[in-house]
Structure formats: C-alpha cells, structure tokens
Wavefront OBJ file of the C-alpha trace (Angstrom):
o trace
v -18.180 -9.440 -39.272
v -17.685 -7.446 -36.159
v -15.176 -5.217 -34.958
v -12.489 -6.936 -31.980
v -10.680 -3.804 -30.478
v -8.175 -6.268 -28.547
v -4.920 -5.579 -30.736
v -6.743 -3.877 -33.052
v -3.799 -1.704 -35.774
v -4.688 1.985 -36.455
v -5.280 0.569 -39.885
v -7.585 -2.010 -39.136
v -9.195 0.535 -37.042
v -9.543 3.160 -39.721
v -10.634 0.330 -42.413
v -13.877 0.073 -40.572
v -14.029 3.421 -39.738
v -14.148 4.089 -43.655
v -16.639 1.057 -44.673
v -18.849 2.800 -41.668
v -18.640 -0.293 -39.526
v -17.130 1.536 -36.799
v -17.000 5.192 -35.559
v -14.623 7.502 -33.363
v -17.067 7.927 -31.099
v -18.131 3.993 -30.696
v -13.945 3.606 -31.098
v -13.735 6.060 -27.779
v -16.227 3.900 -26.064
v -15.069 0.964 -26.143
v -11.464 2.072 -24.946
v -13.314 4.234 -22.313
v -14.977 0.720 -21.165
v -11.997 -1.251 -21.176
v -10.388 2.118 -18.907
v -13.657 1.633 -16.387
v -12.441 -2.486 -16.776
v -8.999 -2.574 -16.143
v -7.334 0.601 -14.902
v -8.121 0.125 -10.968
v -6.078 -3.317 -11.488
v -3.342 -1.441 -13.558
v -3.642 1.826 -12.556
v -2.238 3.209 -15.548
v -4.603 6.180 -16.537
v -4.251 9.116 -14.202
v -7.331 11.083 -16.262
v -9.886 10.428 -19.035
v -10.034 13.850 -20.901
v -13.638 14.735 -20.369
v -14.600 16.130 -23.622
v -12.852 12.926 -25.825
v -16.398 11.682 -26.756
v -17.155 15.032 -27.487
v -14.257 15.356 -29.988
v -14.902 11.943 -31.302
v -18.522 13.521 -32.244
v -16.854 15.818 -34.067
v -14.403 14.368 -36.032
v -17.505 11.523 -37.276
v -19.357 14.474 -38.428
v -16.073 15.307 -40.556
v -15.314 12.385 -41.809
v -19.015 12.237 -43.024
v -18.698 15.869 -44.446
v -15.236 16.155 -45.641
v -13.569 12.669 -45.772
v -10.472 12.010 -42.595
v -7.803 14.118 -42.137
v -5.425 10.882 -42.189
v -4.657 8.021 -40.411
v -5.072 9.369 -36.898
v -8.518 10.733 -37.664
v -10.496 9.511 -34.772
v -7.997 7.365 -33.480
v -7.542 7.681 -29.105
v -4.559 8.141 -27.785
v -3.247 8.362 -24.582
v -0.384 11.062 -23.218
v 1.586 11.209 -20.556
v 0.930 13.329 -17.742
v 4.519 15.385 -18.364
v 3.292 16.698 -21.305
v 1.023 19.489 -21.628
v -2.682 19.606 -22.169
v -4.532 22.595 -22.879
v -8.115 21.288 -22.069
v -9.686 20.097 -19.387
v -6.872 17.476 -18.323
v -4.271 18.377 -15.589
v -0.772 18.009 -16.599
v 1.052 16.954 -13.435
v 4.463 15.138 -13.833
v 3.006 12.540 -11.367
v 3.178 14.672 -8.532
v 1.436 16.613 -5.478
v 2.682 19.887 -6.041
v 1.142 19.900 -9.609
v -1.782 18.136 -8.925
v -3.795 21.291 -9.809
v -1.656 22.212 -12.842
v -3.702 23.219 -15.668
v -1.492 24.063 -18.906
v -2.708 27.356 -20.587
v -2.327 25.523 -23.955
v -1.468 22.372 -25.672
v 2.008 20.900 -26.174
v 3.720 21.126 -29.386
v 3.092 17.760 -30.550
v -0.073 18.035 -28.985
v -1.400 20.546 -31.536
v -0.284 17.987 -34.205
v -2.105 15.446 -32.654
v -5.294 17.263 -32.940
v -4.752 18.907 -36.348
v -4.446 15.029 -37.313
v -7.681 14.493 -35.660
v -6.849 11.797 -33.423
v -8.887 11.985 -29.805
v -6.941 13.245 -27.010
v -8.347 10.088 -24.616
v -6.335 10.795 -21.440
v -3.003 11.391 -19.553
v -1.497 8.140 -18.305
v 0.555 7.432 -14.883
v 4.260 7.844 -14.534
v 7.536 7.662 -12.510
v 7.092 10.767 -10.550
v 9.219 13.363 -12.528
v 10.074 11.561 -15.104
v 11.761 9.245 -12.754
v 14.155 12.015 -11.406
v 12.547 12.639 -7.899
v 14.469 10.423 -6.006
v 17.182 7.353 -5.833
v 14.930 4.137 -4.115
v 11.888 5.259 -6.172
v 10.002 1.902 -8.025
v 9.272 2.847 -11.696
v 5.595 3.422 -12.250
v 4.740 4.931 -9.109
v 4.013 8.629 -8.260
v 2.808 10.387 -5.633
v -0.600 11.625 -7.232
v -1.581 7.783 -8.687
v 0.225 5.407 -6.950
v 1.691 2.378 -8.690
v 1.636 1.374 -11.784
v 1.468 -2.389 -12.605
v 2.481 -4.461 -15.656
v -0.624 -6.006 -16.898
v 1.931 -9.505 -17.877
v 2.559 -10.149 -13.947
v 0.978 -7.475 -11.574
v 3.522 -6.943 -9.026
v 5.754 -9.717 -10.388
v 7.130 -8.212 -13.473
v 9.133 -4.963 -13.268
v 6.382 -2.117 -15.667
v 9.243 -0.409 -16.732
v 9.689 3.443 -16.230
v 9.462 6.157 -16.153
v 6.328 6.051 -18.964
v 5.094 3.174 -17.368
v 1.291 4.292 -17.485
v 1.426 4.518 -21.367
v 3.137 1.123 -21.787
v 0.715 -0.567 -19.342
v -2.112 1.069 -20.884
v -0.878 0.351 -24.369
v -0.094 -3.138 -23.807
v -3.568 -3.739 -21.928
v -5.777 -2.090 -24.867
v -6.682 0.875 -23.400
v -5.940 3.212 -26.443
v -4.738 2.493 -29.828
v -1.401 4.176 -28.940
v 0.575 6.473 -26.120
v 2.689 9.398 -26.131
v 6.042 8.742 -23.821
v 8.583 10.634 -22.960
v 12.493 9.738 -22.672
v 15.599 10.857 -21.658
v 17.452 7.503 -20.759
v 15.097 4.819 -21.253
v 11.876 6.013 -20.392
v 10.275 4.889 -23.865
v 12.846 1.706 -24.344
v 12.483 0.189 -20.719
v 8.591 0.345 -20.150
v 7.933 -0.334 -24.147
v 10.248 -3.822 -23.580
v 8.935 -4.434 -20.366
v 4.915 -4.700 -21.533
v 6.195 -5.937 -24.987
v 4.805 -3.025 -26.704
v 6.643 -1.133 -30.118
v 8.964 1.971 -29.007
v 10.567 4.537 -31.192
v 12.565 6.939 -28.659
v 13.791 9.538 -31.642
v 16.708 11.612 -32.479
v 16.732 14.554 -30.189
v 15.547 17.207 -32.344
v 13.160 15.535 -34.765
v 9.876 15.586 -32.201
v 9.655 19.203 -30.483
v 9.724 19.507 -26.724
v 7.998 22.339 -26.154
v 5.470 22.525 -23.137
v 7.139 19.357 -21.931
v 8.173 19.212 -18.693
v 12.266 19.014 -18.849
v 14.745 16.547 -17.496
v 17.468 17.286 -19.737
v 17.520 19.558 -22.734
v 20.254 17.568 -24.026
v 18.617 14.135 -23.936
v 14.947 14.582 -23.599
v 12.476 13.787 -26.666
v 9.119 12.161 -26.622
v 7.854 9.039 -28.710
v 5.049 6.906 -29.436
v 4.325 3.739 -27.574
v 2.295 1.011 -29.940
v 1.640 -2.553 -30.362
v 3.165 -2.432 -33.839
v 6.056 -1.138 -35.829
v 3.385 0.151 -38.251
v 1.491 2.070 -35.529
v 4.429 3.928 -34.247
v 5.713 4.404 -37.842
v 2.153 6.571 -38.127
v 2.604 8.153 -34.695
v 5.979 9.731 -35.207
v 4.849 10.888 -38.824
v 2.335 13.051 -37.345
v 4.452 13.776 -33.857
v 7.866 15.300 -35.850
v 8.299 18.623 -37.041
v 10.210 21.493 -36.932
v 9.277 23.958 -34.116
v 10.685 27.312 -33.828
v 10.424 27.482 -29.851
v 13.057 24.067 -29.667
v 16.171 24.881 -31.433
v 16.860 21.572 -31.602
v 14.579 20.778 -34.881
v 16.238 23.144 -36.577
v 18.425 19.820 -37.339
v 15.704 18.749 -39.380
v 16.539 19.122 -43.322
v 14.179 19.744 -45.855
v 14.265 16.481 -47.160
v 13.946 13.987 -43.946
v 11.078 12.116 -44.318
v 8.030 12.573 -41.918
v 6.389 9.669 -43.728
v 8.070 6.229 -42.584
v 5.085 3.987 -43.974
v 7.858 3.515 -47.045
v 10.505 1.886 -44.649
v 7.909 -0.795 -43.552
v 9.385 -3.453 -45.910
v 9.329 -7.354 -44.687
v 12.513 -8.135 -46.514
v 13.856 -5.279 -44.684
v 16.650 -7.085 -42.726
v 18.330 -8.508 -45.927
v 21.733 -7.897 -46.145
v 21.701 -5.390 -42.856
v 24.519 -5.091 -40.970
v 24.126 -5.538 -37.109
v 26.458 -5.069 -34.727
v 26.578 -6.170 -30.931
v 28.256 -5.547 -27.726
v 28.265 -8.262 -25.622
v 28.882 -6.107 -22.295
v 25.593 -4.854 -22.963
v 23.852 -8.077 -22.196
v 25.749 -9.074 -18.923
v 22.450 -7.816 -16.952
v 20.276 -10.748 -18.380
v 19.756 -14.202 -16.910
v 20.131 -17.098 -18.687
v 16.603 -17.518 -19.753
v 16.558 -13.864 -21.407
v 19.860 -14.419 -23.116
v 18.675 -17.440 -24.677
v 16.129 -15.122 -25.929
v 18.017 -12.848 -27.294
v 20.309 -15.139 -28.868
v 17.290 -16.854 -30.754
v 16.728 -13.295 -32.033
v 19.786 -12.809 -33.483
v 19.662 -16.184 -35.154
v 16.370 -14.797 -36.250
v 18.120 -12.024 -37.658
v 20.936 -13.913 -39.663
v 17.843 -16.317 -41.504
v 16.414 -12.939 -41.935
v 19.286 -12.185 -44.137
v 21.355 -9.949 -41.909
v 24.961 -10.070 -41.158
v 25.839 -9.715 -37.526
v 28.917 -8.308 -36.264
v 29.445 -9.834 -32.818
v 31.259 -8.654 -30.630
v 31.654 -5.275 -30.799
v 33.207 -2.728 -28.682
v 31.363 -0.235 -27.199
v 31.968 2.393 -23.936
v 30.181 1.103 -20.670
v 31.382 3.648 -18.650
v 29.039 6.349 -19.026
v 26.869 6.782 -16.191
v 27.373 10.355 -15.187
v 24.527 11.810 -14.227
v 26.031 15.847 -14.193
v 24.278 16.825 -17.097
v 20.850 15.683 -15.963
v 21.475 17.516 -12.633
v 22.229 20.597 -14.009
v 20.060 20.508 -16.815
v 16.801 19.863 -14.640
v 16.958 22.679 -12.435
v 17.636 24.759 -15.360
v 14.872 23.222 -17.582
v 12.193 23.089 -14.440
v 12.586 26.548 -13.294
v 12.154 27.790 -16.718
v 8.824 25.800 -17.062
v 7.129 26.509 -13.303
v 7.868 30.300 -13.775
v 5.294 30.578 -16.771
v 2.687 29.131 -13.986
v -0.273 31.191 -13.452
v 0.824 33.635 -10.250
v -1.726 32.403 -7.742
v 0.095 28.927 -8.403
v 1.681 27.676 -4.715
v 4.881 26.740 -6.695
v 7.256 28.333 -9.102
v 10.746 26.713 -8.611
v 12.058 23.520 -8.136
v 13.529 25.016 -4.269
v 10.003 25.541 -3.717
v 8.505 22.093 -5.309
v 11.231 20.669 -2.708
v 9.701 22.500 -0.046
v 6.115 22.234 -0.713
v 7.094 18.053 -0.484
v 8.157 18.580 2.846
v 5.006 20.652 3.860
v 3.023 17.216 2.408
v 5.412 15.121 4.157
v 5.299 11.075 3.875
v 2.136 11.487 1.322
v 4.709 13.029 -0.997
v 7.971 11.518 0.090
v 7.119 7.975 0.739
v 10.843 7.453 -0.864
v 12.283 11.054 -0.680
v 13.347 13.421 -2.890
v 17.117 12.927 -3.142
v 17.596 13.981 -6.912
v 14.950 16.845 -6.517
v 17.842 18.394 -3.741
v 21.118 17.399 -5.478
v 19.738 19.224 -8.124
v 18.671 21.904 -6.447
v 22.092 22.206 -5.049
v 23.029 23.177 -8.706
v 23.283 26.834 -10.059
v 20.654 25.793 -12.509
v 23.184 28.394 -15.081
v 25.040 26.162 -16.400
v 28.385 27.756 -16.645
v 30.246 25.436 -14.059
v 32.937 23.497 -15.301
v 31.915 20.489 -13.969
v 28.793 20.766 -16.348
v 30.316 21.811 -19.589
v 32.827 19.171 -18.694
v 30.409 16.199 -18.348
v 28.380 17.336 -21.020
v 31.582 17.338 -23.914
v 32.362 14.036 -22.242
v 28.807 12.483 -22.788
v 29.287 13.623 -26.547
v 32.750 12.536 -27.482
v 32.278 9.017 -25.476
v 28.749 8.599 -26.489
v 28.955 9.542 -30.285
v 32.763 9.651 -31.581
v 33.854 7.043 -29.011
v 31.076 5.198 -29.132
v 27.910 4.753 -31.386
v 29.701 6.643 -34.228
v 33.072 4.874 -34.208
v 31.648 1.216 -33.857
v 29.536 1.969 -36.605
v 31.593 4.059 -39.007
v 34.579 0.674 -38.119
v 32.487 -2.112 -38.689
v 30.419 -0.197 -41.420
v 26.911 -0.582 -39.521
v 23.450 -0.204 -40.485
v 22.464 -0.543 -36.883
v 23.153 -1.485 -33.477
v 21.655 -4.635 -31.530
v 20.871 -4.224 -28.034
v 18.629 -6.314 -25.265
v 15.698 -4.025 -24.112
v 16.392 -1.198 -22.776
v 20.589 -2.037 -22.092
v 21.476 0.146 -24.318
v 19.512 3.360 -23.771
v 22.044 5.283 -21.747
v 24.708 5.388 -24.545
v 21.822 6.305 -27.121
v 20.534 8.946 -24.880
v 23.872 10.628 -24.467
v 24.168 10.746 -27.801
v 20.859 11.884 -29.035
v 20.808 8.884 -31.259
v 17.231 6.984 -31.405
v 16.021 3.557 -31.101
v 13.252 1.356 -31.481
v 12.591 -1.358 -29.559
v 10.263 -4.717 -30.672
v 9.069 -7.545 -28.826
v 11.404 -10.920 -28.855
v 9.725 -13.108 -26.548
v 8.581 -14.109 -22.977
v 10.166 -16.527 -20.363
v 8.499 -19.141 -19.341
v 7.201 -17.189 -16.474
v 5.716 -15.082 -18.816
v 8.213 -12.096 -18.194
v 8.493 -9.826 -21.783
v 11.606 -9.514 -23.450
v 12.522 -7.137 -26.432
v 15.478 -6.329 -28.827
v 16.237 -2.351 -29.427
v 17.521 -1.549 -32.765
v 19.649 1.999 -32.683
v 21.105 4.033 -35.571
v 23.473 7.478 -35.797
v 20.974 10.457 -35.656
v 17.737 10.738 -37.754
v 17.862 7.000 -39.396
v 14.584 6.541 -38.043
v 13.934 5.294 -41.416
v 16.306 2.525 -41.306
v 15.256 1.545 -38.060
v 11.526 0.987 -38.437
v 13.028 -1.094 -41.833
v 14.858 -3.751 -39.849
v 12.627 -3.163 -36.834
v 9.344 -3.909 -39.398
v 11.163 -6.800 -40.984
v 11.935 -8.425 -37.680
v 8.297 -8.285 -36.269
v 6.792 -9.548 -39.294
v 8.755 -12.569 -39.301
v 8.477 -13.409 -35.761
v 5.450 -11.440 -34.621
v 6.314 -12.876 -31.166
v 3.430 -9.826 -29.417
v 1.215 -11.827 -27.117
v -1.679 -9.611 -25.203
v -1.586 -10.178 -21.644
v -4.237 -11.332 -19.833
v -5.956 -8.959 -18.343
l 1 2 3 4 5 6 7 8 9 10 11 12 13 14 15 16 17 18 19 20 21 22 23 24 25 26 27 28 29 30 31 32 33 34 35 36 37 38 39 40 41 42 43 44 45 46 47 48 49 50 51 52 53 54 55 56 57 58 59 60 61 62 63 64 65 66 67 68 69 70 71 72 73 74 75 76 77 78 79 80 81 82 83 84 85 86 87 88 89 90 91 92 93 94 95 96 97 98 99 100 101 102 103 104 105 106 107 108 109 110 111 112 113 114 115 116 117 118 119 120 121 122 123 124 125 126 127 128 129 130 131 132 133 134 135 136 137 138 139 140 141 142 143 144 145 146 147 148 149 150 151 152 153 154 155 156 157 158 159 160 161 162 163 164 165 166 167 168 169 170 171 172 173 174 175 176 177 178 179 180 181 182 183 184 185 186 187 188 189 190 191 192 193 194 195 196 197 198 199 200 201 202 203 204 205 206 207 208 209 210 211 212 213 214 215 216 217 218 219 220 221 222 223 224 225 226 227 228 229 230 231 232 233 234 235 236 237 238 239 240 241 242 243 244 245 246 247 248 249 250 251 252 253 254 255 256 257 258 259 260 261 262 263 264 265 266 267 268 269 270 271 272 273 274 275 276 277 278 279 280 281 282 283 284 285 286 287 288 289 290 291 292 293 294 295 296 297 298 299 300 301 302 303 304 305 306 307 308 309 310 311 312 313 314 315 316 317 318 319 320 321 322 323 324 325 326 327 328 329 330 331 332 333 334 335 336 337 338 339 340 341 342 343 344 345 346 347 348 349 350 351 352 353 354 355 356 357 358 359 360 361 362 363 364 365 366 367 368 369 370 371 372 373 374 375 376 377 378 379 380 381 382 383 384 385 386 387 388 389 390 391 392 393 394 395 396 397 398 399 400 401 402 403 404 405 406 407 408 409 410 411 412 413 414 415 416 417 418 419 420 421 422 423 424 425 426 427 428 429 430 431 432 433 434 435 436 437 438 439 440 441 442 443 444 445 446 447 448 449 450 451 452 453 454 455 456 457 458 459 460 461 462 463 464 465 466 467 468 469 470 471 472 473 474 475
C-alpha cells in the first residue's frame, strides 16, 4: 500500500519510516513538491532551508545505523521566520530591515529540534513583527513576503495572525508540523482560523531564547499541527528548562515533558468546563451555532459545563507590550554582527522611512509609540499596567473563576479568549469545531491555570477524537 502524505500524523509517518516504506529524505521531497505546488497561491513559506535534503540524508543513514532518535526523527518542520536559525536560512521577523539577518546560531528550541532529528524544512511568512509594526496592518502580510492567504478561502477567509505562514502551511500540507510564536493570539487565532491543532504554552515551559521579543511577559512559542497527538509530540521535544530564560526556571522536576499519556479518548468524562458568555459576543450566528453544538458535544462527552461564568473583559492595555518591545528588541539587534545597517528599534524605524512605501505600505505606528518608551522599564505607568495585567488576568480572572466554580478548564471560541490567557501566562490549546457553510473554520480553545498542559491535550484529545470535525482544504 502506498504512502498519502495529505494529513499524514507524525506517527503514521514514522510507521513507514520504520517498515522502510518511506524515508526522510523521500518524506522532505514530497513536502518540498507540494512547497513548489502551492506556496505562490498561499504564500506561506518565506525560505526552504537549503541543506533539509541534506539533513534528511543524514538522519536515513542513522536510522539505518543506530535506530531513530524518536518520534521527530526525520520528520520536516517548518519555523517561523522570528525565530532564529543558525544555518543557511535568514531569520527576518517579516521585515526589510532584516532581510539579510543571518542568526550566528540556532534558537533554543531549535537545538532541540535537531537533537530530536527532525528536518529543519523552512521559515514560514508572518505578520510583520509579530504583528506589532503597526495599527491597520492585515494579519499575514509583511513587508519581505507579502500576504499570506488561508488556503480554506484565499482572500475570503481572515489567515489568522500573526503566525499565519505556519498555519497556512500546516493546514495546506506543506510540513508535518510548524513552530509559532505567541504573545496574544498569535498561535490561537491563525491555528482556529486554518483549523489546524494549537498549544500556545505556559510562559516559561518552552524557552525564548534567540526569539525575537514582543513581550517578555507574554511571549512563548508553540507547535502548530493537524492533530492533538502531533502537537502533544512537538511540545515534548520543544520544552525545557534553559538557563538563558529565567522564566523555565518555573519548571519542577517532576512536570512532564511527555504528554502522549494525557491522550485519552474518554478524556472529557466528568471534566468540568466553564464558559463566559461575553467571550462569544464577536461571533455571528452561524459560528455560535457552532460552538454551541460543541458544547453539547462536550456534555455527551461526559463533561459538566458551567455556563455562564464571569470573567474580566476589560483588559486590553497594551502598556506592557509597548514597553516591553523596545526593551526586548534593542537587547536582541545589539548582538547583530557590527557591519549590520541596524541595531535599535529608533534605527529599524528609520531605516523604514529610508525604504519608504515598500516598507510602510500601512506604517509603523506601534514601531514609534514604542519607541517613544524608555525601553527601562522603571516608569510607573509600566510597573502599573503590568501588576494590573496579573491581578485582573490571574486572581481576578482565570484563577478566581476556576478556583469558584472548581474548574478543570476554561471554554472559549477560537482565539476570544487569548488576551486574558496571555496576560496571565496561562496556555491553551485550540481544536477544530467546524466550518460554516461558506466553508469559513471555526475552533474551540481549551485553557487551564499555568503548566496543565497535561489536562488540556486530555480534554482537547478527547474532543477531537469524538468529533474529528478537521477537513483539508482544497488546495
């Protein structure tokens, strides 16, 4: 029987890898072909790394000699292009004044991508900065590649941002998986808008190190799949302690970094759910219906569902980020090679005006209220915001409806409820839950109180399994 790579599981993939049916190289190949295919529709891969076939060789040869390192052993994946690559790929945050931006070495959870032996396939598209450029800015387009578009209705459907390259490559079957990055719905909006499997985690338990910053408070990276079971493998691999990111230093000696034990079908039995309808004003009536066939989903599923509950709406401050980025960006552009033409965000800012409308075809509004910032975060109106994201996002909000209505998890629509999760640190996963008639995607988002990851792929596994309502666009 022969191999079909459309929607093709890591499992499945390594299955025939191990009965010698199938090889990392022929693997890399075939996603390389659909790339060469698809992507000048799509326009979600901003590079192919040059030497992936090389590495593919390599880890064959391995296998052959030494058995697979484990489940990512010759398995592609795609990263976005905020994340550093130290090989022959540019890492370029989307935009002009990076476009020859070569890291001097790989990110952290790059290195344990490669010590897993998966194949480093390419950097995918993205919201220019991380979606932080500018106020009128569409998600999925930058400056360097243009717009991304969401292989379920190409220029209909909204692809989600700001890792809207590695959900639209994802979703099309251009890798097996994609690394995104998040700091308020970057993973959770363009995961539910191409129907694809997100898991944005609890800050802390991925490092960020030789990622390029929004926020040090909220950012984290993630994996991007087409099932729970893929991402549960991805964010094995990606989390680990790192002793440049102070923030794993949360992580205890005994948190798992193997969730392939929470992927139980009866999962959802006797779960308690809880949901805010204010979250779910956004959605038409078609998408509510959706949702509200989920959650009757959920209940036959065993679950008990707490609706409503209360949770704060009022938390869209953006201080934090503003202060944070100019912090977090300087830090990163000074360790640029000296011969680099920028080295600040001031002169990022500037360098966009020297390009003019090729760089600012919608401005660069955040970039200079940033800028406007100390970038030393000692002004009141920081540390302010900042203890007022934490006591409204976690002991105002996720913690107390939780800890009140004694909560396994909280139910939200997409990506509705990513702001409050990201002020918190709190993660989420997100799962597919249908499609309007116009064949628009829509998803639920399952999020816990900090490092339940565990929990979460449990009721997010449980859910999927019984609905498995994933349907590959055509493309």
């Amino acid at each position: 029987m022969s191999f079909t790579l459309k929607e093709a599981t890591i499992s499945e993939m390594q299955n025939e890898m191990e009965t010698g049916n199938l090889t990392a190289k022929k693997l890399t190949m075939m996603y390389l072909e659909g790339i060469a295919k698809h992507n000048e529709t799509i326009n979600a891969v901003l590079e192919v790394n040059p030497e992936a076939l090389h590495i593919a060789e390599a880890l064959d040869v391995e296998r052959e000699q030494k058995g697979p390192r484990g489940p990512l052993h010759g398995i592609p994946i795609l990263i976005k292009d905020n994340i550093d690559t130290g090989d022959k790929t540019h890492t370029t945050a989307g935009s002009l004044a990076l476009e020859n931006n070569y890291a001097r070495e790989d990110a952290f959870i790059v290195k344990k991508l490669r010590e897993a032996g998966a194949v480093i396939l390419g950097k995918t598209n993205l919201t220019e900065w991380a979606n932080f450029m500018t106020d009128d800015m569409p998600n999925g387009y930058s400056s360097l590649g243009g717009q991304v578009m969401n292989p379920y209705g190409q220029g209909k459907f909204d692809v989600g941002g700001s890792s809207a390259g590695s959900g639209a490559g994802v979703t099309a079957n251009l890798a097996a998986g994609a690394i995104g990055t998040e700091t308020s719905g970057s993973i959770l909006s363009p995961a539910s808008s191409n129907s694809l499997v997100g898991i944005k985690p609890t800050v802390g338990l991925l490092s960020r190190t030789g990622i390029i910053p929004i926020s040090n408070s909220q950012d984290t990276a993630g994996p991007m799949t087409r099932t729970v079971e893929d991402a549960a493998t991805l964010l094995g691999v990606l989390s680990g302690a790192d002793s440049k990111d102070a923030a794993t230093s949360l992580i205890t000696e005994g948190l798992t970094q193997d969730y392939f034990s929470s992927l139980n079908k009866d999962g959802l039995n006797k779960a308690s759910l809880g949901i805010s309808r204010d979250y779910l004003k956004g959605l038409d009536d078609e998408e509510l219906t959706i949702i509200n066939t989920a959650l009757a989903d959920l209940q036959k599923l065993g679950a008990e569902l707490i609706d409503p509950i209360s949770l704060p709406t009022n938390l869209n401050d953006v201080n934090v980020l503003l202060h944070e980025f100019k912090s977090g960006v300087n830090a990163y552009l000074k360790n640029l090679t000296n011969n680099f033409p920028v080295h600040s965000l001031e002169e990022v800012i500037q360098l966009n005006e020297f390009y003019g409308e090729e760089a600012l075809k919608y401005g660069q509004t955040v970039l200079e209220q940033s800028d406007d910032k100390s970038g030393k975060l000692v002004e009141a109106e920081y540390i302010n915001a900042r203890l007022n994201d934490i006591q409204m996002s976690q002991e105002q909000g996720i913690d107390a409806a939780m800890n009140e209505n004694n909560l396994d998890a909280l139910i939200f629509a997409n990506n509705y409820g990513a702001g409050i999760a990201a002020k918190a640190g709190y993660p989420s996963i997100t799962v597919p839950a249908g499609y309007t008639t116009e064949g628009k995607p829509v998803s639920i988002t399952f999020t816990g109180k900090a490092f339940t990851e565990e929990k979460l792929i449990e009721l997010a596994y449980a859910y999927e399994q019984a609905t498995k309502h994933r349907k590959a666009p055509k493309v």
